[in-house]
Each structure stands twice: as structure tokens, then as C-alpha cells.
LUMDOLO-459850 format. One line per field, with one value per residue: residue in three letters; x, y, z of N, C-alpha, C in turn. Coordinates in steps of 0.2 Angstrom, whole numbers, plus 5000, padded with zeros to 4 digits. Layout:
BEGIN
residuo	c(ALA:...)
nx	c(X:...)
ny	c(Y:...)
nz	c(Z:...)
cax	c(X:...)
cay	c(Y:...)
caz	c(Z:...)
cx	c(X:...)
cy	c(Y:...)
cz	c(Z:...)
//
This chain:
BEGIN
residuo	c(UNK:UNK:UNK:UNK:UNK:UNK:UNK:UNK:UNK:UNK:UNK:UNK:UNK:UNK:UNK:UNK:UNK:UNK:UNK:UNK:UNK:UNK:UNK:UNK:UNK:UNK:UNK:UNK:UNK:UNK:UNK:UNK:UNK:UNK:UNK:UNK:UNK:UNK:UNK:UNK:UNK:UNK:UNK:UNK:UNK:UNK:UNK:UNK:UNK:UNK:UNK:UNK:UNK:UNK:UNK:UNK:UNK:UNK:UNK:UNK:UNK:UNK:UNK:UNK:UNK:UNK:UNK:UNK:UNK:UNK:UNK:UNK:UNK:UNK:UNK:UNK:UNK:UNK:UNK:UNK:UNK:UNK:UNK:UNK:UNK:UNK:UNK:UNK:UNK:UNK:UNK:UNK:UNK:UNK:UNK:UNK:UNK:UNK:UNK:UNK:UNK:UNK:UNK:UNK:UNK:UNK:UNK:UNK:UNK:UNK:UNK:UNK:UNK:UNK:UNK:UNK:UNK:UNK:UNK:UNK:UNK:UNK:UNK:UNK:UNK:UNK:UNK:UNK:UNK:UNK:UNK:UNK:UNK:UNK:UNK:UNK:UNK:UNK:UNK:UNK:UNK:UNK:UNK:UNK:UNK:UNK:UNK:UNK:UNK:UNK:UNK:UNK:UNK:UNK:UNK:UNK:UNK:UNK:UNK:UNK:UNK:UNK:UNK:UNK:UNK:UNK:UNK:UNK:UNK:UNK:UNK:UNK:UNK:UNK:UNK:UNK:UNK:UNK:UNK:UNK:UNK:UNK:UNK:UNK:UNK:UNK:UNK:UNK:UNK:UNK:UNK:UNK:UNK:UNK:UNK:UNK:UNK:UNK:UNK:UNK:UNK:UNK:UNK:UNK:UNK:UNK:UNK:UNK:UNK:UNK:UNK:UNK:UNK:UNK:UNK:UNK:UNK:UNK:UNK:UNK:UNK:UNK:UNK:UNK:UNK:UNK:UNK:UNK:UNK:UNK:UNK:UNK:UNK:UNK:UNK:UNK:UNK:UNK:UNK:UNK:UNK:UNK:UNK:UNK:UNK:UNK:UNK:UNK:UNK:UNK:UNK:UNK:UNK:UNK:UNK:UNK:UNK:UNK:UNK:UNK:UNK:UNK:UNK:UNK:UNK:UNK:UNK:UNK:UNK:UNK:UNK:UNK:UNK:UNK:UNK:UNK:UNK:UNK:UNK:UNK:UNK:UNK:UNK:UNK:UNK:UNK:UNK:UNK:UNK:UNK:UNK:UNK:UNK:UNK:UNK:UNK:UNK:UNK:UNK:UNK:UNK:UNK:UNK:UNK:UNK:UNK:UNK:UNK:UNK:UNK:UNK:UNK:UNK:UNK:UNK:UNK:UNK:UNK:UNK)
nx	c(5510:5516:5507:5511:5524:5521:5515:5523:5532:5521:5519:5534:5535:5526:5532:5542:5539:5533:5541:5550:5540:5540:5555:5555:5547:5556:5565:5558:5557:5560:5557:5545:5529:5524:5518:5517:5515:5505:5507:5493:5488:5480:5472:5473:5459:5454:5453:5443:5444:5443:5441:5445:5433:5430:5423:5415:5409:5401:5395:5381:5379:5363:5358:5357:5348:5354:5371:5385:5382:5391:5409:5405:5394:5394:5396:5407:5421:5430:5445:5450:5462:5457:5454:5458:5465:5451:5447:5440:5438:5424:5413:5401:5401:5410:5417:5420:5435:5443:5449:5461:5471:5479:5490:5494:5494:5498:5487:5483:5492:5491:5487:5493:5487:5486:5488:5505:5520:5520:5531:5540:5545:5546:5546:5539:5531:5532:5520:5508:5496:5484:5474:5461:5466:5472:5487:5485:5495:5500:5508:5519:5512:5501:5487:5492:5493:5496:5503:5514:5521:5532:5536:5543:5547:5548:5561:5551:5540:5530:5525:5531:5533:5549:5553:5548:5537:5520:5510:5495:5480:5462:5456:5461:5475:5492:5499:5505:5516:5515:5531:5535:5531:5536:5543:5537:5526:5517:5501:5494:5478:5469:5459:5468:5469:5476:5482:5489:5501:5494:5481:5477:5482:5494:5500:5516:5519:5529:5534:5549:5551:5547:5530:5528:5522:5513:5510:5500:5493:5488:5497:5496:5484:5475:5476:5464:5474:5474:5467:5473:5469:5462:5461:5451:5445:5433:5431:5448:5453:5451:5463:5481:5496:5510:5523:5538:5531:5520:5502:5489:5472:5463:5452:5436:5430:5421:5424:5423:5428:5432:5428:5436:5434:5429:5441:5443:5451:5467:5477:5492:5504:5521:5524:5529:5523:5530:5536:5523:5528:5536:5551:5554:5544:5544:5558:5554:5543:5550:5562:5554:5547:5557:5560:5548:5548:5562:5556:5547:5555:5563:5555:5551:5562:5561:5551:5554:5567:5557:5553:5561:5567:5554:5553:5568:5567:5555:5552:5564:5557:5547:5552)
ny	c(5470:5482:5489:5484:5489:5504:5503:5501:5509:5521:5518:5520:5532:5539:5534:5541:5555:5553:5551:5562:5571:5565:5565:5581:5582:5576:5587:5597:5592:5601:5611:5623:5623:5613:5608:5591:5582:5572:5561:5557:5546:5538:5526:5524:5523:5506:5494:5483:5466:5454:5439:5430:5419:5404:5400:5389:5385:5398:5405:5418:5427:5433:5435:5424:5408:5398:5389:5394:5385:5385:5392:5402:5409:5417:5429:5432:5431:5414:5413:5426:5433:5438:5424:5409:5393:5391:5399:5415:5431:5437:5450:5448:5438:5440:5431:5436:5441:5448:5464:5474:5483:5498:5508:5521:5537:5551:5559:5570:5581:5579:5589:5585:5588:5585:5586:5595:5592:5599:5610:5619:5639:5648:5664:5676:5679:5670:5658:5645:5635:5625:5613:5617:5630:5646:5658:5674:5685:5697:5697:5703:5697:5698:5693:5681:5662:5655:5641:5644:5651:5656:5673:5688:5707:5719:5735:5744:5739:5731:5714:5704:5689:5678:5683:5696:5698:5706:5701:5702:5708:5708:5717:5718:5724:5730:5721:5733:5733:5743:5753:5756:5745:5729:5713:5704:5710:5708:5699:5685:5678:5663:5663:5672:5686:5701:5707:5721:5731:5745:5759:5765:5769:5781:5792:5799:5814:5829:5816:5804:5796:5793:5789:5784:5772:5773:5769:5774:5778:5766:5756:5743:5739:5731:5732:5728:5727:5721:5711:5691:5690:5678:5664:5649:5637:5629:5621:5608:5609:5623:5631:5632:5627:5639:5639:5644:5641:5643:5649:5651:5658:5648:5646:5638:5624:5629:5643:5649:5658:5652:5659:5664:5657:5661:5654:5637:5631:5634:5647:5645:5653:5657:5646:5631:5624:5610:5603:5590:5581:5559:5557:5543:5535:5543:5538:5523:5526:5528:5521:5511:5515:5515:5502:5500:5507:5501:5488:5493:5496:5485:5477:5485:5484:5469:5470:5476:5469:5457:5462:5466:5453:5448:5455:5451:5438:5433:5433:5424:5413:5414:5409)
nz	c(5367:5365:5372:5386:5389:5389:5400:5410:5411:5413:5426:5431:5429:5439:5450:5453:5451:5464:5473:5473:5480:5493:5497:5496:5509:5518:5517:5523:5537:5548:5547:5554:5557:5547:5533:5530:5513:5501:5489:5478:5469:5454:5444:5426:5414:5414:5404:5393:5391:5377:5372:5358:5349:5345:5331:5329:5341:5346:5336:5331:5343:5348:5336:5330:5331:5336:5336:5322:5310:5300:5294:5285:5288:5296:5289:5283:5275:5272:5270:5275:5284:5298:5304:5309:5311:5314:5324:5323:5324:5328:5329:5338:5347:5357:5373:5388:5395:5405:5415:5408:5417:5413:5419:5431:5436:5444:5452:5460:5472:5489:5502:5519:5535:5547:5565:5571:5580:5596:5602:5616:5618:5624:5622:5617:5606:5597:5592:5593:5584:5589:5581:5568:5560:5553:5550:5548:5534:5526:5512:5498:5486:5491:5503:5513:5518:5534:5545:5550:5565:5570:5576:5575:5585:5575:5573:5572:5579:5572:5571:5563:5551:5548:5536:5534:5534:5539:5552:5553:5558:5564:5556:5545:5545:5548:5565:5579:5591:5606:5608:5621:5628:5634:5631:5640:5645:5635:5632:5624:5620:5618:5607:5599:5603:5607:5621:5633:5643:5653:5649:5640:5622:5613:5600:5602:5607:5602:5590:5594:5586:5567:5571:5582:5594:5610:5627:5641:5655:5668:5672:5680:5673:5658:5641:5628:5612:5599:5589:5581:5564:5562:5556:5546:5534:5527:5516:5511:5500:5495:5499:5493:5492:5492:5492:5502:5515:5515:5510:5498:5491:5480:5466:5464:5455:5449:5450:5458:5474:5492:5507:5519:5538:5555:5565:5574:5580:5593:5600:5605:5618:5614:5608:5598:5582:5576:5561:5553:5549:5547:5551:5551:5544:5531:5526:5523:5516:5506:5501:5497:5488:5478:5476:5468:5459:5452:5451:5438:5429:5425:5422:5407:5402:5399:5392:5381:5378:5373:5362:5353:5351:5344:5332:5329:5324:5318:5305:5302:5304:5299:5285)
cax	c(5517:5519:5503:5515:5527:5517:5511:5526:5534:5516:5522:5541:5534:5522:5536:5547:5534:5530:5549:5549:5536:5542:5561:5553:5543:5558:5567:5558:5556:5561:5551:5541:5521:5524:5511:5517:5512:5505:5504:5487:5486:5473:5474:5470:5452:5455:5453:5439:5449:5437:5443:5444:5431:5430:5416:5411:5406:5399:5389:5381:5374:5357:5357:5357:5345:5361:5378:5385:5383:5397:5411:5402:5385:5395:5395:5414:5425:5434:5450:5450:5466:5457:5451:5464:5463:5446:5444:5439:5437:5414:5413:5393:5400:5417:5416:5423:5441:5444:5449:5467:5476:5483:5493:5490:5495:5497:5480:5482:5498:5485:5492:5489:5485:5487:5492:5514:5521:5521:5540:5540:5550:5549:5548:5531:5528:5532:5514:5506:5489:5480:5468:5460:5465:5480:5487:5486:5501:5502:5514:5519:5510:5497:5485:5491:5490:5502:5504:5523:5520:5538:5536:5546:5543:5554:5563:5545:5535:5528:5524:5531:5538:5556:5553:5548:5528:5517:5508:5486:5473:5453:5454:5468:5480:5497:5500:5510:5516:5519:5537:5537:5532:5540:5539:5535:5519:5513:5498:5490:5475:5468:5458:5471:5468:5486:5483:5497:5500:5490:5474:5476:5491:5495:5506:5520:5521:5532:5537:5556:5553:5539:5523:5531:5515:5517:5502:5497:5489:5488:5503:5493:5478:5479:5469:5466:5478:5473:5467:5474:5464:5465:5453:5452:5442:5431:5436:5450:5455:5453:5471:5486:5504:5514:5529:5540:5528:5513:5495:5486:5465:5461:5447:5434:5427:5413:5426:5420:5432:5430:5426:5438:5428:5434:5447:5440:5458:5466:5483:5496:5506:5525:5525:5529:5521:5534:5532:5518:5533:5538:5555:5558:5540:5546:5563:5552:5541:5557:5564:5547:5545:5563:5559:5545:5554:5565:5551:5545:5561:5565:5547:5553:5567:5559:5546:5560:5569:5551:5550:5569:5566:5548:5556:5573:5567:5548:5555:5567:5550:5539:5555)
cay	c(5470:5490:5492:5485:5494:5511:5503:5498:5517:5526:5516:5521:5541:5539:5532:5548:5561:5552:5550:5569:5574:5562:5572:5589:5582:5575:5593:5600:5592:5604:5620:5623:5622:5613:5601:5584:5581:5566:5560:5551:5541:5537:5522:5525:5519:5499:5490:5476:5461:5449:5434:5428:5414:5398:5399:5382:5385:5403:5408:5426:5428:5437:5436:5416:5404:5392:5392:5396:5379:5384:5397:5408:5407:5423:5432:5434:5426:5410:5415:5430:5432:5437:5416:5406:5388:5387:5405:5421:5439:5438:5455:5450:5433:5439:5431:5444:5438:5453:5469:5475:5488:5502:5509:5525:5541:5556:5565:5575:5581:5584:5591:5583:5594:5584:5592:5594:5589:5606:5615:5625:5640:5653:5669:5680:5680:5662:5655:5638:5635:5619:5611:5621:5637:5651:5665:5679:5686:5703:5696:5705:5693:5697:5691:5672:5660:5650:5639:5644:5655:5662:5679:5694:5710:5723:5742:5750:5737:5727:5708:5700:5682:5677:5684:5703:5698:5709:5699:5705:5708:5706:5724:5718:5729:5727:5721:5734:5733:5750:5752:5756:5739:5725:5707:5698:5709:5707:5693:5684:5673:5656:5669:5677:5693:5704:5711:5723:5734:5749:5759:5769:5769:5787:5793:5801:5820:5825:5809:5806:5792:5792:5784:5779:5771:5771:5765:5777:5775:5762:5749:5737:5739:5728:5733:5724:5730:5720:5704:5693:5687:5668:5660:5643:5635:5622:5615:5605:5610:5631:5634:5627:5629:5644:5638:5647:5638:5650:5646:5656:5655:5645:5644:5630:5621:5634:5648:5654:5658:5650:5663:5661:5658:5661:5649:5635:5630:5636:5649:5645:5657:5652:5636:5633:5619:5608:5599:5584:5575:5557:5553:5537:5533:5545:5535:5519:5526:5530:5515:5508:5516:5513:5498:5500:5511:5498:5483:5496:5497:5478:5476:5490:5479:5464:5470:5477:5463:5452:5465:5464:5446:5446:5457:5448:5429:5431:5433:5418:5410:5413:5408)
caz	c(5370:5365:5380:5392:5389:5392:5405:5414:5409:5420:5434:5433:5430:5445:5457:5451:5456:5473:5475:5473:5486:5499:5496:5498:5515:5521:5515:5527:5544:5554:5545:5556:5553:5536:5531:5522:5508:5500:5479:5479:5463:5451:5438:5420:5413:5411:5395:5394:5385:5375:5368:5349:5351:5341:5329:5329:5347:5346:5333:5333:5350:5348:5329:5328:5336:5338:5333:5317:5305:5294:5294:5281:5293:5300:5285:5282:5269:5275:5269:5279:5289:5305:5302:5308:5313:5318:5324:5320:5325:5328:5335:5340:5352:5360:5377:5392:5400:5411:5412:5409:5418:5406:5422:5433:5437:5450:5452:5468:5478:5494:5510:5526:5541:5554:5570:5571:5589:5599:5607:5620:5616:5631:5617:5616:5599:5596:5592:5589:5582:5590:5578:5563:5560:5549:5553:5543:5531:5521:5506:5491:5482:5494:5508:5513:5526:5536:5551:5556:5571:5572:5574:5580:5583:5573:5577:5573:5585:5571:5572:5556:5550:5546:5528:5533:5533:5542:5555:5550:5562:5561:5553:5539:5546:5553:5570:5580:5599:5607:5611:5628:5632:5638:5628:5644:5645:5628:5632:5618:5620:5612:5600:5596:5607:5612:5627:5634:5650:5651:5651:5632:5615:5609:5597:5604:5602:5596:5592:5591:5579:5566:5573:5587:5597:5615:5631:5644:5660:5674:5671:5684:5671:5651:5639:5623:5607:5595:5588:5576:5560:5563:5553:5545:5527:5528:5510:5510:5492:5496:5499:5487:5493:5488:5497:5509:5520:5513:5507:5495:5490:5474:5466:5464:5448:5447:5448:5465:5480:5497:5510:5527:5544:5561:5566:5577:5585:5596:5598:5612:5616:5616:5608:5593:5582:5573:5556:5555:5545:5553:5547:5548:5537:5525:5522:5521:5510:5499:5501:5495:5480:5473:5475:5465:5449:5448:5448:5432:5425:5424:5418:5402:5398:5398:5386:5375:5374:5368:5354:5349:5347:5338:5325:5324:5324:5316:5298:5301:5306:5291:5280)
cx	c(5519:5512:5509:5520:5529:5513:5516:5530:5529:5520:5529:5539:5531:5526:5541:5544:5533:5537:5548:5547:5538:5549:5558:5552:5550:5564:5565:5553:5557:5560:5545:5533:5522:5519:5512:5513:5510:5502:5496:5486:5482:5474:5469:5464:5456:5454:5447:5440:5442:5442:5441:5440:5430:5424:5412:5406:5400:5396:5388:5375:5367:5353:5356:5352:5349:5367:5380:5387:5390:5400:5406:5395:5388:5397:5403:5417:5431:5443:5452:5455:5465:5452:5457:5464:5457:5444:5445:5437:5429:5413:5404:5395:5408:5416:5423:5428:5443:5445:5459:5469:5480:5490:5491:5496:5494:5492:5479:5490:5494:5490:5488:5490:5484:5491:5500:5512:5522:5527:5538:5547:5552:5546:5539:5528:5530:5524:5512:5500:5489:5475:5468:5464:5474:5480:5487:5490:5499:5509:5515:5516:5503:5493:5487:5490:5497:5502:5509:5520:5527:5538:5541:5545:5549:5555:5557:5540:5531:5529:5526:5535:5546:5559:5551:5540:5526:5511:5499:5482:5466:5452:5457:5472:5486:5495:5505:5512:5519:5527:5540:5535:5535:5539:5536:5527:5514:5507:5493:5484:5475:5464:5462:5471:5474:5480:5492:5493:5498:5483:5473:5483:5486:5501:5510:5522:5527:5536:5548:5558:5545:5536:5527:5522:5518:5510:5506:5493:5491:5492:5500:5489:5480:5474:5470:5471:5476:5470:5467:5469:5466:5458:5457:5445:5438:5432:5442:5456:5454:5459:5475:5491:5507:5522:5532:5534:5522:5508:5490:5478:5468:5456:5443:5433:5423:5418:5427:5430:5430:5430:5431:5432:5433:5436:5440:5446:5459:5474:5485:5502:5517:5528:5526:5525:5526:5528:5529:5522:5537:5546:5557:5551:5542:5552:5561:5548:5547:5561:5559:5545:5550:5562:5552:5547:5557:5561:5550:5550:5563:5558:5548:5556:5565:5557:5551:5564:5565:5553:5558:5569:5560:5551:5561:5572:5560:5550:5560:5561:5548:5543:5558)
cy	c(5478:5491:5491:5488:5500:5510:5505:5507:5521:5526:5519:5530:5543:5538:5538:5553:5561:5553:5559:5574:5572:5568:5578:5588:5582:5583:5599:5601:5594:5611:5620:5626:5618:5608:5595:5584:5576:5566:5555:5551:5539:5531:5523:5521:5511:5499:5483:5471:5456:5443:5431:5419:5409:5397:5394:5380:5392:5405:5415:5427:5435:5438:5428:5414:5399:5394:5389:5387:5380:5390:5403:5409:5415:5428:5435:5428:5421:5412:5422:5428:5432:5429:5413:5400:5387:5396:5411:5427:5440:5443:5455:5445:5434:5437:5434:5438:5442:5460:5470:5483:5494:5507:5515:5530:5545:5560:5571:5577:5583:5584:5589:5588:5591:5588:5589:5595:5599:5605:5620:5628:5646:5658:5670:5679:5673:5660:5650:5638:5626:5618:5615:5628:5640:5657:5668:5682:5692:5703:5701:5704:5696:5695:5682:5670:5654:5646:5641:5651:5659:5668:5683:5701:5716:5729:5745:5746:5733:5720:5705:5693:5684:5682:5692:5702:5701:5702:5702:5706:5708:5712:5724:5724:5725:5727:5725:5736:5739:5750:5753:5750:5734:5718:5704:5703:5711:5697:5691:5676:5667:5658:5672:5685:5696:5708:5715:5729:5743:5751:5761:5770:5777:5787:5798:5806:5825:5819:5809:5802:5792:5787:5783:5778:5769:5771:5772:5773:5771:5757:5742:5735:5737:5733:5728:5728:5730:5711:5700:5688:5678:5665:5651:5643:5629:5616:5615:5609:5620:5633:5629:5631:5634:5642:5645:5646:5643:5646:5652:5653:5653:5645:5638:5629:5626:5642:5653:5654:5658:5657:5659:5662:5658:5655:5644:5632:5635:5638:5647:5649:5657:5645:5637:5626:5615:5603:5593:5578:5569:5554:5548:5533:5536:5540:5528:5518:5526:5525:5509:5510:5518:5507:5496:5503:5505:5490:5487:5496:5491:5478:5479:5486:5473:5464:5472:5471:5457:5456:5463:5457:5444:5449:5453:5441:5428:5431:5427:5414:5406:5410:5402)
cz	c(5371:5373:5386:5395:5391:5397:5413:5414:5415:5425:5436:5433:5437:5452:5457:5454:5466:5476:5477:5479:5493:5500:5497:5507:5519:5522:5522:5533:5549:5551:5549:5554:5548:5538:5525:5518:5506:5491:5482:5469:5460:5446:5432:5419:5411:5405:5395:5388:5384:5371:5362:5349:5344:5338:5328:5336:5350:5343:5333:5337:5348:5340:5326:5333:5339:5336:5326:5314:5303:5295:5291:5283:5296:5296:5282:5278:5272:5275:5271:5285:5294:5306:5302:5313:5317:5322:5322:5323:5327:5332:5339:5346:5352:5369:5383:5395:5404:5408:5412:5412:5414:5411:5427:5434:5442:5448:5455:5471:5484:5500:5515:5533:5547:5559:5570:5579:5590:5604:5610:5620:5623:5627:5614:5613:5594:5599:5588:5588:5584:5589:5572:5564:5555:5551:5546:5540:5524:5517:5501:5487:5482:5500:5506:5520:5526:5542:5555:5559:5572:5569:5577:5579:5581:5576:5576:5577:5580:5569:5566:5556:5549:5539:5529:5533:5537:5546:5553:5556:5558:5554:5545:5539:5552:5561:5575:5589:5600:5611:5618:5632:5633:5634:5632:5646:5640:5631:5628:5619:5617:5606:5597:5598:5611:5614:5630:5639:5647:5650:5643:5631:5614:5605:5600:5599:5606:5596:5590:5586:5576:5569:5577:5593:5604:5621:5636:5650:5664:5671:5674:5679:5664:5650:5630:5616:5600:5592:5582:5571:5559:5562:5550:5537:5527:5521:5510:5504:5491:5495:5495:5490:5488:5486:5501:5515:5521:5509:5505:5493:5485:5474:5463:5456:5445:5447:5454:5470:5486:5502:5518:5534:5548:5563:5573:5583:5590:5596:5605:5613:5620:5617:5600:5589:5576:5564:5557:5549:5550:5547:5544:5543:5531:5521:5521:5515:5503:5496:5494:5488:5474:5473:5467:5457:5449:5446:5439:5427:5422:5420:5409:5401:5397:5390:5379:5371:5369:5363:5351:5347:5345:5331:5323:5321:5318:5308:5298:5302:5303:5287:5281)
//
């Protein structure tokens, strides 16, 4: 009775976690890049139930030729409480009734990566990644990685997110546009390659703002500027969410840290890619798993009530 209990309690802990993550998902459908989430669930090792067999029919499997002639054939004193009308406790001929369920638990929060519907937004430095691939981000934390593509470019020319993050190139250095150019001739490949108008960037002497970087040369003529670091992970389990819609390395079982490889996707430039959240699954799943906590919650009071009445009644019983 106390199993059930602790069984029916996992199930109500398990439906509260997943409640959780679906709420987060739904939290934010309209962050761009995000990547739902999903609980994947594990259930605790079973229990293999044997039943209390009738020793007149049972005997001692592998230790008998036959079955037990007489209670004391199984070497226990008849008057032995586990001996009650005809059976007994024979730990050598328990025959198997099944297995029991002890309940389950969250193993995993894993992030799904399917592709988000893609927005067109007009704006340069708004970029979508199509298929694998992260863009690069110099955080305080550190080097991470994101899908959300809104970028702009600040008063010194460089590329960063919403938060102040320096956009990276191959070299791990900021991204910075020379300010005498124009956003509409900033062009950014499916590699990731800004091109911008001009033959040669100088720095402006004397500058009238420090480092101000400025292009030179034929206006008719691009040249490349820079390229950004858009790589991708082939394990799954390499990155773990920061939040703020950031992904940082982890490492494995062994200790090690996965190694980024050139992105295989691809960048578009002036799109943005939305979350791969669908709403109205989400509010079914949520639906679906109150449903669930409260099957476990009635299941709790059930068992509670048994025990309340084996304790109140079981002494009126034996008297």
C-alpha cells in the first residue's frame, strides 16, 4: 500500500516538471531561434512480484524430487506466522506473477532543433540559419552559441545581439562594418561571408573617432570583410542551454569537450527564423498532463484513505 503511494506521488512529481518545461516553451513563442524543449521520461527499475505458493502443491523446486509431503519437508516450524492456512513464504518455489511498476521519473530535458518557420524582415543584419548550424557570441561568460540571428550594428560599426554580444568571426574577433558604408551594401552569404563596397578598409588618419574603419577604392568593386564563425556539433548533447536564448559547450561522460565543425546549414540574409514552438500542441500537451497530475493526486488519496482504514478498523478486527 505504502509502494503505491510513492508510486502515484513520482507520477504527480513527473507531471509538475513536464508542466514546467511546456510553460517555459510556451513562454517563448515568439523568441526568436528558441528551441523547444521536451522532458523525456524514464520509469524506475520494476519490482519482479512472486507469489506466496501453497506448499502442498510446491515443494522445494530443485531441492525436492516431488513436492513437499508435510509442512516441516520445507524445513520451517509449522507454527511460523509466515504459515498461514495452507501457505508459506518457500523462498526456493515462488512462482513469478509479474513485474510491478515503482513509477518514473524525468531523465532528460532535450532540446529539439527542428527547423523554426522562417520571417522575412527586410534589415541586413537580421539572419536565419537553414538546417545545422550557431552563430558565434563573445559573452561575459564567454564564447557561446545561438540561433537568434537579430543583429544590429552599433555607433562603432560593430555586429552584436540585443544583449550587447559581439557578433565573432573565423578569427574569434568582433565583427566590425566600416562606417562609411551603407546597410544596403553590406552582403552576407550562405557561409556566412560579409562582403561590402570597395577595393581596401583603413583606419582613418587622423581619425575623428577612435578606430574608426573606413573602405577605400572602387565603390563599383566588393571585397570580402569578414566571415562569420558558423559552425555546428555533431553530438546532440554538446551544448546545454544557458538561457537568454544562448548555448554553451558541456562536457561528456569521459570529460572531454566536443570540438565545433563548419556549419553545414545555411545563412539567409534578412530573415529571421522563428521559434519551432506549435502552440496549440503545447496547450494540449498541458491540458494532457493536468489531466494526468490529477489522475495521481486521486490515486494519493485513494491509497491514503486504505491506510486510514487498515489502521482504524484492523484492531477492531482482531478484537
Amino acid at each position: 500500500m505504502w509502494r503505491g503511494l510513492y508510486t502515484a506521488a513520482t507520477g504527480m512529481i513527473t507531471e509538475t516538471k513536464r508542466t514546467d518545461v511546456i510553460a517555459n516553451n510556451l513562454a517563448n513563442a515568439a523568441t526568436t531561434g528558441y528551441k523547444h524543449d521536451k522532458a523525456i521520461h524514464r520509469e524506475f527499475e520494476a519490482m519482479l512480484i512472486r507469489r506466496v505458493h501453497d506448499w502442498e502443491e510446491g515443494g522445494l523446486v530443485g531441492m525436492m524430487d516431488g513436492a513437499a509431503a508435510d509442512i516441516n519437508d520445507l524445513g520451517t516450524d509449522p507454527n511460523d506466522v509466515t504459515q498461514v492456512r495452507g501457505f508459506n513464504a518457500d523462498p526456493f518455489y515462488r512462482p513469478i506473477i509479474g513485474r510491478l511498476g515503482l513509477g518514473d521519473f524525468i531523465d532528460e530535458i532535450a532540446v529539439d532543433y527542428e527547423q523554426g518557420p522562417l520571417e522575412t524582415t527586410g534589415h541586413q543584419f537580421d539572419l536565419a540559419i537553414v538546417g545545422d548550424g550557431f552563430f558565434t557570441i563573445q559573452s561575459p561568460q564567454g564564447i557561446r552559441y545561438t540561433r537568434n540571428g537579430a543583429f544590429f550594428k552599433n555607433a562603432a560599426g560593430y555586429l552584436q545581439d540585443i544583449r550587447g554580444y559581439n557578433l565573432l568571426d573565423t578569427e574569434g574577433n568582433p565583427i566590425r562594418i566600416p562606417r562609411d558604408i551603407e546597410d544596403k551594401n553590406v552582403y552576407i552569404t550562405g557561409d556566412g561571408s560579409i562582403f561590402v563596397t570597395g577595393d581596401d578598409t583603413e583606419l582613418e588618419e587622423p581619425p575623428t573617432h577612435p578606430d574608426n574603419l573606413l573602405t577605400t577604392g572602387n565603390r563599383n568593386n566588393t571585397q570580402l570583410l569578414a566571415q562569420i564563425n558558423f559552425v555546428q556539433f555533431d553530438d546532440r548533447l554538446a551544448l546545454q542551454k544557458q538561457g537568454d536564448n544562448l548555448f554553451y559547450q558541456v562536457q561528456d561522460a569521459e570529460g572531454n569537450v566536443a570540438q565545433p565543425q563548419q556549419a553545414t546549414g545555411e545563412i539567409l540574409q534578412g530573415v529571421l527564423e522563428k521559434a519551432n514552438v506549435e502552440i496549440v500542441r503545447e496547450m494540449v500537451e498541458l491540458i494532457h498532463n493536468h489531466r494526468l497530475y490529477e489522475a495521481g493526486q486521486k490515486a494519493v488519496t485513494t491509497q491514503d484513505s486504505m491506510l486510514e482504514a487498515s489502521v482504524n478498523q484492523v484492531g477492531q478486527i482482531g478484537g
